[in-house]
N, CA, C and O of each residue as an XYZ file, in Angstrom:
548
protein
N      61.714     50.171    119.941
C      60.959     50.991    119.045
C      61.793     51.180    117.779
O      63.003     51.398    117.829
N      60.910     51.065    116.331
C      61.595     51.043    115.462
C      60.961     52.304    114.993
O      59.759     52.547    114.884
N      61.997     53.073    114.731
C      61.583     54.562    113.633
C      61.837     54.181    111.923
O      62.835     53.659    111.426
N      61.068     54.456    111.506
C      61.186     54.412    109.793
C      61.540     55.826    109.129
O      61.141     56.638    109.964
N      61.955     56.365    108.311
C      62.699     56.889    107.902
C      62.321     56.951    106.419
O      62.673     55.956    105.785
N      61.582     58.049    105.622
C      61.159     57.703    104.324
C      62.058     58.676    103.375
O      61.911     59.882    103.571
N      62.764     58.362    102.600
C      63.679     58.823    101.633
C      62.828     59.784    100.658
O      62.335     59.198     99.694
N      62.542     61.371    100.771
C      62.508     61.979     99.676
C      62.678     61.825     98.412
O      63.885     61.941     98.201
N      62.063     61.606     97.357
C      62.462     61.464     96.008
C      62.840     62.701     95.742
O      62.297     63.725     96.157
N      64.235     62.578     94.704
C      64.636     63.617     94.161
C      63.674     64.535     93.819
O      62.573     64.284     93.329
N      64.331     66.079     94.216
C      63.760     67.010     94.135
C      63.448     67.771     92.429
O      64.246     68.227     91.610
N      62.059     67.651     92.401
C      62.082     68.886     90.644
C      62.372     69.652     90.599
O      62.633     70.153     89.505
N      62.551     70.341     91.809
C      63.147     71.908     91.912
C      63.958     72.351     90.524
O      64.853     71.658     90.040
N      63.506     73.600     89.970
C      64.401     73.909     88.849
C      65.890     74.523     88.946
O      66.614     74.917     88.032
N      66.198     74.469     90.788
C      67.917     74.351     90.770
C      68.579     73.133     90.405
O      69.736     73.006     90.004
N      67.602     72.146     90.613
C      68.200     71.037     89.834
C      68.364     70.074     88.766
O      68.728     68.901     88.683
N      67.877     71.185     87.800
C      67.921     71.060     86.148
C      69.112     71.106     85.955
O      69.334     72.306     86.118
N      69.888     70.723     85.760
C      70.978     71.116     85.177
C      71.147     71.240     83.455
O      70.804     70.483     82.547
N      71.708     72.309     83.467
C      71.986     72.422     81.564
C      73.028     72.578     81.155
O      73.977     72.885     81.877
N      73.135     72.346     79.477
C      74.599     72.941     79.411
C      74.607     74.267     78.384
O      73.586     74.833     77.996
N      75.708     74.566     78.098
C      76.138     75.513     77.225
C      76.319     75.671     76.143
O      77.101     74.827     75.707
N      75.974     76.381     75.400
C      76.668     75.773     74.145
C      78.245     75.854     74.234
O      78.776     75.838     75.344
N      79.023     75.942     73.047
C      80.080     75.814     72.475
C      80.191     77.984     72.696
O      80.946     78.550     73.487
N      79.343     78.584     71.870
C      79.288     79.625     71.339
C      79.379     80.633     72.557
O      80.117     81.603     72.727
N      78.233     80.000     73.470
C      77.747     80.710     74.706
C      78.882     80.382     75.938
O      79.044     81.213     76.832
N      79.391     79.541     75.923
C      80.930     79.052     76.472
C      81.524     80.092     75.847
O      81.649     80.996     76.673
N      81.934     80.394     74.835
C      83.397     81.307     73.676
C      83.087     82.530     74.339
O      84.096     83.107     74.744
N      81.475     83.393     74.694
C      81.055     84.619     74.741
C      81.420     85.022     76.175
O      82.007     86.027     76.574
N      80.850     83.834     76.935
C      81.012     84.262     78.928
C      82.272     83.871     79.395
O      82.463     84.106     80.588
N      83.734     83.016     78.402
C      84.738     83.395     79.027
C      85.609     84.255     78.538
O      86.772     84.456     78.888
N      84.771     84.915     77.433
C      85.836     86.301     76.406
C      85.566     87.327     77.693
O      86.353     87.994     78.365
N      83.520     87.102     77.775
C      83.749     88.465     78.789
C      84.558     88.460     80.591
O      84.915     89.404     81.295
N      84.600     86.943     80.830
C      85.096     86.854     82.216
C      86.717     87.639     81.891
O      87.123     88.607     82.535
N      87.433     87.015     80.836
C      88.835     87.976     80.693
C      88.722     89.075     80.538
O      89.372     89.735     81.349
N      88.095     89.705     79.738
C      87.513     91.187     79.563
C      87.250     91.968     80.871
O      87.480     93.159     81.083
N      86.758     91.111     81.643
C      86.376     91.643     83.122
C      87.892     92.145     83.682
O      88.094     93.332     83.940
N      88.749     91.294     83.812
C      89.962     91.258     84.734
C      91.138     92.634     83.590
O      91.882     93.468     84.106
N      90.999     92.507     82.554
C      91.794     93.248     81.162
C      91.098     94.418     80.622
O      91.710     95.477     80.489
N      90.111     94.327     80.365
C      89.761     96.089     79.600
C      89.116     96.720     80.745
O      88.042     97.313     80.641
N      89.672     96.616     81.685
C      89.548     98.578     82.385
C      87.558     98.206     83.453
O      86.734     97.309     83.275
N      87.564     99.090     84.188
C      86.255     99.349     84.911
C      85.237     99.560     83.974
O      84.258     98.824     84.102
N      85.222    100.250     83.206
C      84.008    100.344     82.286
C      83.715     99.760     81.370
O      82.865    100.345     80.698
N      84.021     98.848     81.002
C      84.271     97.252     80.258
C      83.668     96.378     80.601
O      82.831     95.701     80.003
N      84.277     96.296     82.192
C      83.483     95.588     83.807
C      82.157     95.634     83.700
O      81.437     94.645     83.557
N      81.572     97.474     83.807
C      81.061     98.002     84.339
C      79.253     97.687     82.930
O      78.081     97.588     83.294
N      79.717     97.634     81.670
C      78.895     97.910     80.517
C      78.470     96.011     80.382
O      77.512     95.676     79.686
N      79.074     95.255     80.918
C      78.582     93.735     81.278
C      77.508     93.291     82.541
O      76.576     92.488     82.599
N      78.029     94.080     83.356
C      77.563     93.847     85.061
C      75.873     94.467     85.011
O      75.470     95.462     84.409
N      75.088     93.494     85.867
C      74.275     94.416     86.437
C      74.436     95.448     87.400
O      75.446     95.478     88.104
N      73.527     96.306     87.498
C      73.561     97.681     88.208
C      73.445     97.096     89.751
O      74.029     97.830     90.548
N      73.024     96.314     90.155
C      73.220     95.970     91.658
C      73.914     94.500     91.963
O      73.752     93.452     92.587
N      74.625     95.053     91.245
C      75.617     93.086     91.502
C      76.328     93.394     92.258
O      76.494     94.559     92.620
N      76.940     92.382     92.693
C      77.690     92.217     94.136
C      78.689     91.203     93.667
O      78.491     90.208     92.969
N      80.125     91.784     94.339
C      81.360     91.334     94.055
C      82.120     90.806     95.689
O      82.009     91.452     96.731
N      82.604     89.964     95.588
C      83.562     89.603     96.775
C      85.030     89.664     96.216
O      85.441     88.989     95.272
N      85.792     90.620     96.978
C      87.078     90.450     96.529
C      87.228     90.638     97.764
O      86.376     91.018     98.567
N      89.180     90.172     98.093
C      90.017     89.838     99.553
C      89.866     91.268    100.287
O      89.860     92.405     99.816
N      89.729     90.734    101.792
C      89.569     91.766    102.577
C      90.462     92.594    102.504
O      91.476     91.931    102.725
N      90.986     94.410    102.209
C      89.947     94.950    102.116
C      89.738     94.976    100.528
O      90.790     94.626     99.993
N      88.847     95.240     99.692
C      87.621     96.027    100.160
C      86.707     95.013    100.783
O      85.914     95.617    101.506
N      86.503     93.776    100.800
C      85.469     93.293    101.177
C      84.308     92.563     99.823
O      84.505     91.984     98.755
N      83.449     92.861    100.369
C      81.543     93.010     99.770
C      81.204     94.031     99.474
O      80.876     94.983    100.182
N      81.262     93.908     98.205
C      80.987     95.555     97.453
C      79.604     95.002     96.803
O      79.302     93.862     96.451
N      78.629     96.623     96.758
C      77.489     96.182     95.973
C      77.416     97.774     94.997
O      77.627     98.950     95.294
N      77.041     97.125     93.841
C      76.373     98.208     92.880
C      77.840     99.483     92.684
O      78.984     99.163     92.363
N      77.401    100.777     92.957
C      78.115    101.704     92.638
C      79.782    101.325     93.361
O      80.841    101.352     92.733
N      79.628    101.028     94.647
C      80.568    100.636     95.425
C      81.716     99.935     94.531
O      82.838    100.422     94.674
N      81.602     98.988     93.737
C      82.080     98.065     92.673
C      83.423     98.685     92.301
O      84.583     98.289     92.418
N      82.657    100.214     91.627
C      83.448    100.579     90.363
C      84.686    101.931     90.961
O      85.595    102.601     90.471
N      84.299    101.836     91.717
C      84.862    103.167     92.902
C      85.906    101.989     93.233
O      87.013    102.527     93.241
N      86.021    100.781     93.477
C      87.173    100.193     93.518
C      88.167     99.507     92.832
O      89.328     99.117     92.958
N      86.972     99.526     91.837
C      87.716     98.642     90.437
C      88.596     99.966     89.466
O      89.562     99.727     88.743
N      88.166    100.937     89.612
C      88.893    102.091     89.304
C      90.460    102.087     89.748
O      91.381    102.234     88.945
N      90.609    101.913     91.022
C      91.933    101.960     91.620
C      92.325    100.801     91.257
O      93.375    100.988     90.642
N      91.971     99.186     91.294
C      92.286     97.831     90.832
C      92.516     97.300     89.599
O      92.513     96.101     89.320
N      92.689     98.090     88.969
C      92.602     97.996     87.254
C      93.809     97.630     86.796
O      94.758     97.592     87.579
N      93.965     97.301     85.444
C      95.138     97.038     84.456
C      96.139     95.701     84.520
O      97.367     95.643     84.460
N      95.171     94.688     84.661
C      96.279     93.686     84.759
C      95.995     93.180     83.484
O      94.903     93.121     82.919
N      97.299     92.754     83.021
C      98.084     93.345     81.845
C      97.963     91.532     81.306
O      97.778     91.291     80.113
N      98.084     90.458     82.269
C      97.936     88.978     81.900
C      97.241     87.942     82.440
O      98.111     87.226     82.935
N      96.142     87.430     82.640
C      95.431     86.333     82.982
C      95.230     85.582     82.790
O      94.474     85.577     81.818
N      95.636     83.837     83.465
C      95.271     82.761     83.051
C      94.486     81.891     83.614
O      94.842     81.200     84.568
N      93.442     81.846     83.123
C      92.416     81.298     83.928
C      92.281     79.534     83.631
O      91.707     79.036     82.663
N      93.016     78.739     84.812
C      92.698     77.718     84.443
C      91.695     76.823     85.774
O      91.242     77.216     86.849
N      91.655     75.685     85.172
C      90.358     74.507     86.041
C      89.207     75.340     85.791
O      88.780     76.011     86.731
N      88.643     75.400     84.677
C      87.218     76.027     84.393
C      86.328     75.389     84.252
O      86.468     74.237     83.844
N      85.718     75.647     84.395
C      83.993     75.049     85.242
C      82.872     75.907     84.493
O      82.777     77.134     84.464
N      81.985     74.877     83.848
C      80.802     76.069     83.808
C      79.734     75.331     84.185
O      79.924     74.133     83.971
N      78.491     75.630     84.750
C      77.263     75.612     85.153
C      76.117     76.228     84.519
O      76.146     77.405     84.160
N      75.204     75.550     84.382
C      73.842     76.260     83.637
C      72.871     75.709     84.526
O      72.963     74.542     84.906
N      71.751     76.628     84.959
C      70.633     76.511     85.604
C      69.319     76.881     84.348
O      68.465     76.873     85.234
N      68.913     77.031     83.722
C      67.947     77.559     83.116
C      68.575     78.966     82.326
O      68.908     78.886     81.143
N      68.692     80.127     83.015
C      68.937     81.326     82.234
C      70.258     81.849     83.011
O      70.911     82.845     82.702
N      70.538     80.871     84.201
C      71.593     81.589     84.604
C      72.997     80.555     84.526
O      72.919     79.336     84.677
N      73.787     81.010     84.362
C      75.555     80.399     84.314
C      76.624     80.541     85.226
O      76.939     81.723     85.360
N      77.189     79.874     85.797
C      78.335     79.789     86.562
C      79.646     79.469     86.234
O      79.921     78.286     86.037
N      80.447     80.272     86.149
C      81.949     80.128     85.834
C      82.867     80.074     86.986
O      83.179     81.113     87.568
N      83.247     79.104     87.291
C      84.390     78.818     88.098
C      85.539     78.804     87.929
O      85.569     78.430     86.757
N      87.024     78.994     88.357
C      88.220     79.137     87.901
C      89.554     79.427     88.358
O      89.669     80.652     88.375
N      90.542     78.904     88.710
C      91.647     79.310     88.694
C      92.434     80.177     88.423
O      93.397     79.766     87.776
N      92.428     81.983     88.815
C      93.182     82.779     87.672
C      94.931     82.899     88.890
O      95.147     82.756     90.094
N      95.606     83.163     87.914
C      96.599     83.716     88.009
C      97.080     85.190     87.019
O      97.400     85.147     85.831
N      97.020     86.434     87.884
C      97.002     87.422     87.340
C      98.716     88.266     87.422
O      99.792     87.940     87.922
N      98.261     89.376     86.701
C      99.924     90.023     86.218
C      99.673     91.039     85.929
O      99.010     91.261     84.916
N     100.212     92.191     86.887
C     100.334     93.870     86.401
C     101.784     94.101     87.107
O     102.201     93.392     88.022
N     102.476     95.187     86.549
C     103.629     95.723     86.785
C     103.701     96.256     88.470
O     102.767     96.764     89.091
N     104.978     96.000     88.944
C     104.980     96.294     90.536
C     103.803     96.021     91.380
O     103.211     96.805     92.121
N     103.542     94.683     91.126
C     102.636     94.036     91.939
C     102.526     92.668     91.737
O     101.847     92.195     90.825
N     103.205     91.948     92.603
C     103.268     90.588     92.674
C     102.146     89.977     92.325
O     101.137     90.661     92.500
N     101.893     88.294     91.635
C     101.267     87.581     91.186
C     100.182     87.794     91.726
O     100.210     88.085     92.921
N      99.045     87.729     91.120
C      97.584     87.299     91.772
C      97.467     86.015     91.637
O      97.958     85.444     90.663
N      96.807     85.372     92.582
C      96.086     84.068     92.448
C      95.167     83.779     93.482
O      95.336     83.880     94.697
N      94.208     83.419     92.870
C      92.848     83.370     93.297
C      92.168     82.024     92.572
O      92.462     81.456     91.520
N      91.277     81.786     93.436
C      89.831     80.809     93.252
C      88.502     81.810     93.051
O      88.276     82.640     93.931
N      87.845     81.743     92.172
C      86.799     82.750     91.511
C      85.825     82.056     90.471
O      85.896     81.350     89.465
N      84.830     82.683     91.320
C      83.213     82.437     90.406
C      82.599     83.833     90.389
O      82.618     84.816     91.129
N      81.867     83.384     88.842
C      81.312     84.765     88.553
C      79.828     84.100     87.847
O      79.845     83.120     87.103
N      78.691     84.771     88.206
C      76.847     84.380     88.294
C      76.855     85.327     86.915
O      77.445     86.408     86.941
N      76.122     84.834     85.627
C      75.675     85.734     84.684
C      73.895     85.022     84.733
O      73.471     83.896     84.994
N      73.211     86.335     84.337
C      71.903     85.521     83.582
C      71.600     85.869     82.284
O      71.721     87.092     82.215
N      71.357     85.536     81.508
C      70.946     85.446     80.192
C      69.143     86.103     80.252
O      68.036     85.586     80.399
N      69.650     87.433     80.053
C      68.678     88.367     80.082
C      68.509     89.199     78.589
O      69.426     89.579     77.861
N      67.047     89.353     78.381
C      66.846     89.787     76.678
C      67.867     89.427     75.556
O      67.920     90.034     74.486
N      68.573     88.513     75.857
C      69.382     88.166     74.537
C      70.976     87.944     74.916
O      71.744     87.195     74.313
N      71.345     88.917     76.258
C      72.865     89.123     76.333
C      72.631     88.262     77.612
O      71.626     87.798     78.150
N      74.204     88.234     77.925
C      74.492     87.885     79.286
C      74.836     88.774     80.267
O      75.790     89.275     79.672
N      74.801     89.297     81.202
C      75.200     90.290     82.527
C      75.095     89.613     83.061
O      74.118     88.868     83.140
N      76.659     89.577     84.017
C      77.060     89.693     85.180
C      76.466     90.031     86.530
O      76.454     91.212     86.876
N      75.897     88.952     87.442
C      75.384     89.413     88.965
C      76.420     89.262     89.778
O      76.869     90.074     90.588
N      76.763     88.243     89.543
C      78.127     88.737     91.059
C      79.505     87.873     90.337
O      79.482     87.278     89.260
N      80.693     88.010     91.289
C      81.608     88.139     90.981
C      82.829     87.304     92.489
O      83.394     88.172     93.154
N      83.052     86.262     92.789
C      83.702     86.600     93.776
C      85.408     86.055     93.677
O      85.746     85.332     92.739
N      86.314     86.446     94.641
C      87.684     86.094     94.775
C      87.957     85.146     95.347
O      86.950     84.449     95.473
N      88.951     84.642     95.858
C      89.290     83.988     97.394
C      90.713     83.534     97.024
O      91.056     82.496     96.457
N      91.511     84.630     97.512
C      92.973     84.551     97.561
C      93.722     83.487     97.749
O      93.883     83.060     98.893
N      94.244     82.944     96.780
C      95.209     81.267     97.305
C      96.153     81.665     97.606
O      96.645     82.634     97.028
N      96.711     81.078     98.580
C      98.106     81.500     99.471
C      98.996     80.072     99.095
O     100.132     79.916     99.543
């Protein structure tokens, strides 16, 4: 018995539009990705949507919405970030930044992490939906 096997044609799905960025819109979503990690929780907080969701190393975990800033309060002030292997992604209205940071605040050893952060391009600006970490050892 022979089974046949019919190959799907690529999907139209509009996850698989891919787009790009501009130049400008690139300059704006990685001023604010540093901005995120450097000017303080409410900096964070005046980019982000109101129910975005962040992954940072266990603990805290999966933070959503208010949860966020109640931790980013205590996590604050790193003083140097270099974000390299950057990546960006465009779907239609939304963007993906991928990246390499290596971070720096006083009495607290190096950060380094693997991190993506979801914006959509809503009424004109960009905000922030999620945010995540993943600690390189």
């Amino acid at each position: 018995m022979t089974l046949s096997i019919k190959k799907e044609a690529a999907s139209a799905h509009a996850a698989n539009l891919v787009g790009t960025l501009s130049p400008n819109e690139r300059e704006i979503l990685w001023d604010m990705e540093e901005h995120f990690w450097t000017n303080g929780a409410d900096s964070a907080r005046a980019t982000t949507a109101t129910n975005a969701v962040m992954i940072f190393p266990y603990p805290p975990g999966i933070l959503q919405g208010d949860q966020i800033w109640t931790h980013l309060r205590r996590r604050t002030g790193w003083h140097s970030v270099v974000m390299a292997e950057r990546r960006t992604t465009r779907c239609g209205d939304i963007a993906i930044l991928t990246y390499r940071v290596s971070a720096q605040k006083p009495d607290v050893p190096i950060f380094k992490a693997l991190c993506a952060s979801t914006y959509l391009h809503d009424e004109g600006r960009w905000v922030r939906l999620s945010h995540q970490q993943t600690t390189v050892t």
